[in-house]
PLY file of the C-alpha trace (Angstrom):
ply
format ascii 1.0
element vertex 248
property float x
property float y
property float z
element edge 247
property int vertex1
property int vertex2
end_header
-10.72 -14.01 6.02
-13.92 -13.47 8.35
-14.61 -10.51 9.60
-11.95 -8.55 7.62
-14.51 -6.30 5.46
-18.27 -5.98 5.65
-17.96 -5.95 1.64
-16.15 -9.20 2.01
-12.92 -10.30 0.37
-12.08 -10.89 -3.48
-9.49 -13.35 -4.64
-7.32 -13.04 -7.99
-4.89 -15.67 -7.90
-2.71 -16.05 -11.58
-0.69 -18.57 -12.81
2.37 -16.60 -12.17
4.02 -13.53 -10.89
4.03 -12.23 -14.02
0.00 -12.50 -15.13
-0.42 -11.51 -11.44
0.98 -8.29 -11.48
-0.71 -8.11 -15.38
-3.83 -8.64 -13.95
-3.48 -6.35 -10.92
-2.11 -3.52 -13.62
-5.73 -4.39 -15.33
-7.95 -3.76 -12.07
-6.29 -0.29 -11.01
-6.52 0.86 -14.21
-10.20 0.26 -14.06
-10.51 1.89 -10.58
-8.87 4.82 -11.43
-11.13 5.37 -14.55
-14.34 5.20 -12.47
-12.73 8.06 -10.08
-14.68 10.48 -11.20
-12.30 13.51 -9.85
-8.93 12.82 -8.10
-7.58 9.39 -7.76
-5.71 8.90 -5.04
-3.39 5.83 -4.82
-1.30 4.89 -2.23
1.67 2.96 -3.29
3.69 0.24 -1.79
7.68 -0.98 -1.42
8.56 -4.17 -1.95
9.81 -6.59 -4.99
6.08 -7.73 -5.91
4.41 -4.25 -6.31
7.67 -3.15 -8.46
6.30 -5.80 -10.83
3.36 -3.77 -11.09
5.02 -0.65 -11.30
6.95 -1.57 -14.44
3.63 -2.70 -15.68
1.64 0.25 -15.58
5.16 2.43 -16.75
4.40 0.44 -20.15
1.81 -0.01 -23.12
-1.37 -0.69 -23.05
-1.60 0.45 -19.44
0.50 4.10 -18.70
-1.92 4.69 -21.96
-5.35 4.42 -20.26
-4.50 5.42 -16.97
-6.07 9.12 -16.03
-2.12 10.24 -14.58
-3.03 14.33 -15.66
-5.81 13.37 -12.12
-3.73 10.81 -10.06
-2.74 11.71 -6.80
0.75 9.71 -5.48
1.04 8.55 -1.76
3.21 6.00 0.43
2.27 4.22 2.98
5.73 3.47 4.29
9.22 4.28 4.09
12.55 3.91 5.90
14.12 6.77 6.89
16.85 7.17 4.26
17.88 9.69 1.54
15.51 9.22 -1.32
18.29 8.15 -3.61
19.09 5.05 -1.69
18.42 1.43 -2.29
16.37 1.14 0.72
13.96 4.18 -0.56
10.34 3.17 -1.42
9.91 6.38 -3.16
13.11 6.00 -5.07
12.15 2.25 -6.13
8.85 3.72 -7.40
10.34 7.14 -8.84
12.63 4.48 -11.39
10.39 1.46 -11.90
6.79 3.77 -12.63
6.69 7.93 -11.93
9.87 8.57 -14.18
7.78 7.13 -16.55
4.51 8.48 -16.84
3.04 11.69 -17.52
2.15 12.75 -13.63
2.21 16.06 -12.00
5.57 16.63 -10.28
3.06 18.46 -7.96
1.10 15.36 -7.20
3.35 12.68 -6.01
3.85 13.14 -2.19
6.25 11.16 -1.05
7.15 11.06 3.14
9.59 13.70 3.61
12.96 11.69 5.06
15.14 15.09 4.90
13.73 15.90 8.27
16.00 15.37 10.99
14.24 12.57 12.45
11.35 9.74 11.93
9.08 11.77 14.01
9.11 15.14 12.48
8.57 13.13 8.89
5.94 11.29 10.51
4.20 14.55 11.83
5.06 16.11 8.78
3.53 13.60 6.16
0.19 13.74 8.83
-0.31 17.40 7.89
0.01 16.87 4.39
-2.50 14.22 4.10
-4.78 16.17 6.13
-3.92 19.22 3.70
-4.73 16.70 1.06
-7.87 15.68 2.36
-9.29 18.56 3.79
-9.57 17.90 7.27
-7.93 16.55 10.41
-10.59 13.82 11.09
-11.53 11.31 8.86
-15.19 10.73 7.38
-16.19 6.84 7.03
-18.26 8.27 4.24
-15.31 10.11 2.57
-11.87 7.97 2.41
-8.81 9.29 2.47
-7.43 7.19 -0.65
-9.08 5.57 -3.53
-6.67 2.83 -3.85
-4.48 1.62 -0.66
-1.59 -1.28 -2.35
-0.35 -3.20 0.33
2.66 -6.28 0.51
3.00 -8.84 3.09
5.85 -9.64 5.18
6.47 -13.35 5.38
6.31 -12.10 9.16
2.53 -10.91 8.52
3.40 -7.06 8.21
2.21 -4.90 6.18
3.04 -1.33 5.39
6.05 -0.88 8.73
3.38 -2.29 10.56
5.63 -5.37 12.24
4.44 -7.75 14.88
6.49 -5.91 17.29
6.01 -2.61 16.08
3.51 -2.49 19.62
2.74 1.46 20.09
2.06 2.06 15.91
-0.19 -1.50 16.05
-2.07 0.28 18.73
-2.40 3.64 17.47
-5.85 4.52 16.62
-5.81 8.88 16.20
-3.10 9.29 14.68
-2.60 9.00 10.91
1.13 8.47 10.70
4.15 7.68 13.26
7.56 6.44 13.25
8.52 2.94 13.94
11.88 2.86 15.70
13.51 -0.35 17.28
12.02 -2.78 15.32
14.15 -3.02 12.02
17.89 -1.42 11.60
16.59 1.23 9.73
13.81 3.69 11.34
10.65 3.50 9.23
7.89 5.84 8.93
4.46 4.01 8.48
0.62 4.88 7.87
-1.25 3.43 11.03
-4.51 1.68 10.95
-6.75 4.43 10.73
-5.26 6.03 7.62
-4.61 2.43 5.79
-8.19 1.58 6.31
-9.74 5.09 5.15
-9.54 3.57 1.34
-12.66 2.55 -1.17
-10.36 -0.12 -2.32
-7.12 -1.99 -0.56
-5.44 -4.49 -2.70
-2.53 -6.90 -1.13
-0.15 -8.21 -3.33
1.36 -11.26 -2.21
3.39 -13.51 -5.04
5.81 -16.53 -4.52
6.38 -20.16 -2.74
7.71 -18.17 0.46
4.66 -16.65 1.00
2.36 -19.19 1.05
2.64 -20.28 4.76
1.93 -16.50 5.86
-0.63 -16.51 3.27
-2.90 -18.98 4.17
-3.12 -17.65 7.83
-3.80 -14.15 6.09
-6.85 -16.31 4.80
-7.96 -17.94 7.83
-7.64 -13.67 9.39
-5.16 -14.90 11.64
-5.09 -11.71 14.57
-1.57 -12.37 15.34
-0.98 -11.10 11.82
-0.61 -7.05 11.40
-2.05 -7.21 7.97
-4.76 -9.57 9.02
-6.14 -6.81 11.29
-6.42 -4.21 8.20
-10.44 -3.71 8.07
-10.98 -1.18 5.17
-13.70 1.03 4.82
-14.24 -0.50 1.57
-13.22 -3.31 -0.09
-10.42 -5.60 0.24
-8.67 -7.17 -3.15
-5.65 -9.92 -2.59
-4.44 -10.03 -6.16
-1.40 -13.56 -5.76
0.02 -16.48 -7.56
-0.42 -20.19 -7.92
2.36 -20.47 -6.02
1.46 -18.60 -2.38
-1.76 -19.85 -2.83
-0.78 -23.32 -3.46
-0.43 -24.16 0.66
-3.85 -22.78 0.96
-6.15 -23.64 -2.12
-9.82 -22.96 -1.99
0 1
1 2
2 3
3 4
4 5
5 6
6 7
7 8
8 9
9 10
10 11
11 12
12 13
13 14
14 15
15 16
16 17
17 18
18 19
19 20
20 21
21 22
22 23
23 24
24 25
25 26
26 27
27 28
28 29
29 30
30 31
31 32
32 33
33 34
34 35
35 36
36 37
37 38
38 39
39 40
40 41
41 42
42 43
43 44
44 45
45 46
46 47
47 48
48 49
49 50
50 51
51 52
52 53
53 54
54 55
55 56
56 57
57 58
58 59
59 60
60 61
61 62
62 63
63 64
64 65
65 66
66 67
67 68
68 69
69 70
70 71
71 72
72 73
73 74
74 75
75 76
76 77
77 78
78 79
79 80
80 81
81 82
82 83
83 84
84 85
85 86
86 87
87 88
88 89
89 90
90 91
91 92
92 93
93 94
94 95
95 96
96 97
97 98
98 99
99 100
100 101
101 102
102 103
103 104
104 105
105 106
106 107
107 108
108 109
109 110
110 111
111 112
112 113
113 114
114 115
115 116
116 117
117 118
118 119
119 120
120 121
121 122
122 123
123 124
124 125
125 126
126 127
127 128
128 129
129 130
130 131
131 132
132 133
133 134
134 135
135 136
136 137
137 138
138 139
139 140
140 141
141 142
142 143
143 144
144 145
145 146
146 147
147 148
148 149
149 150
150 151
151 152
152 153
153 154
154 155
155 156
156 157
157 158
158 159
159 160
160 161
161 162
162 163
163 164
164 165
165 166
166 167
167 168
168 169
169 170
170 171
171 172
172 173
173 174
174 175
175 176
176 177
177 178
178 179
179 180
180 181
181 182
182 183
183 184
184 185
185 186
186 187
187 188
188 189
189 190
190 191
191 192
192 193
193 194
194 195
195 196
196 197
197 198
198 199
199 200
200 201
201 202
202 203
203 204
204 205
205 206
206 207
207 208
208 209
209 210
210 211
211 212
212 213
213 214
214 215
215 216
216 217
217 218
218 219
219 220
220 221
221 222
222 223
223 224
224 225
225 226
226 227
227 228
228 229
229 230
230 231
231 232
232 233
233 234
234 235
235 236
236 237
237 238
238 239
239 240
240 241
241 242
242 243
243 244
244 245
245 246
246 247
């Protein structure tokens, strides 16, 4: 993927779906231990990083991870009560934070009782810059420890959709609605907050991902999620099977 990262890209592919969310439960357990304060993590929706979810809810891993210091963030959601089937938050309230000993306090999830996308988005901005201190973010200081991304068999990432032209172009501000593109409003992180991570990790599993895959490889720029550049470094933790159109 040239010119992604500076710190290049690392590859985990697994056998499976299961051993690759195994795996992937492995590696953020290790990230969060080197945190030396706060870990922040920044979670994502979607079928694959619900795998990992139900992971990390479970022996050996909700044991060793540091939850009394971890820090909960989205980087997407629609704009729907948080008890519906289309809620990120309430996917990973029942597959991981129901489980594990975290801080009511610290999971933030984007605030959809607002009576529109916008006033969430603006809404979840001032939080995170509550959260980190400041309205303008520091290469030096990243906003999130660990950024978990999906990808759309469409190349999106986060609400970040190939049509979704005013939040692919935003560049100040950290969060905005996306409104048109899918039935549902969405409320998405932008570029600038996305990227403001020590580590992103995409999580891409299964046969119908291996065509969008292997043009995330080759950093197509059509791609939203091919444009992520993160201050740090960039994991893609898949399977044998969308990585078997694309084997290197």
């Amino acid at each position: 993927m040239p010119g992604v990262t500076a710190l290049g890209v690392h590859w985990d592919v697994a056998p499976d779906a299961d051993a690759m969310a195994e795996r992937a439960a492995s590696w953020l357990v290790g990230k969060a231990l080197e945190a030396a304060e706060v870990f922040r993590l920044c979670l994502s929706g979607g079928s694959t990083p619900e795998a990992l979810y139900r992971k990390l809810a479970a022996p050996p891993f909700r044991d060793r991870f540091p939850w009394s210091r971890t820090h909960v963030f989205w980087g997407d959601e629609r704009f729907v009560p948080t008890d519906s089937p289309l809620s990120n938050y309430r996917m990973a309230r029942e597959s991981l934070l129901a489980h594990v000993p975290v801080a009511p306090g610290a999971v933030h999830p984007i605030p959809t009782a607002h009576d529109s996308p916008a006033k969430a988005a603006d809404a979840y901005e001032r939080l995170l810059e509550t959260e980190y201190g400041s309205d303008s973010l520091d290469p030096a200081r990243p906003l999130f420890d660990v950024m978990l991304l999906g990808l759309g068999t469409d190349g999106h990432t986060a609400s970040l959709f190939p049509d979704a032209k005013v939040a692919l172009a935003e560049r100040e501000r950290w969060v905005v609605p996306v409104i048109g593109v899918k039935a549902e409003p969405r409320i998405t992180l932008t570029y600038p907050a996305l990227e403001s991570s020590r580590h992103v990790a995409f999580l891409v599993s299964g046969a119908d991902k291996a065509p969008i895959l292997a043009r995330l490889a080759d950093g197509d720029p059509a791609l939203p999620a091919a444009r992520v550049k993160p201050a740090g470094d960039l994991w893609i933790f898949t399977d044998a099977a969308a990585r078997g159109l694309h084997d290197r």
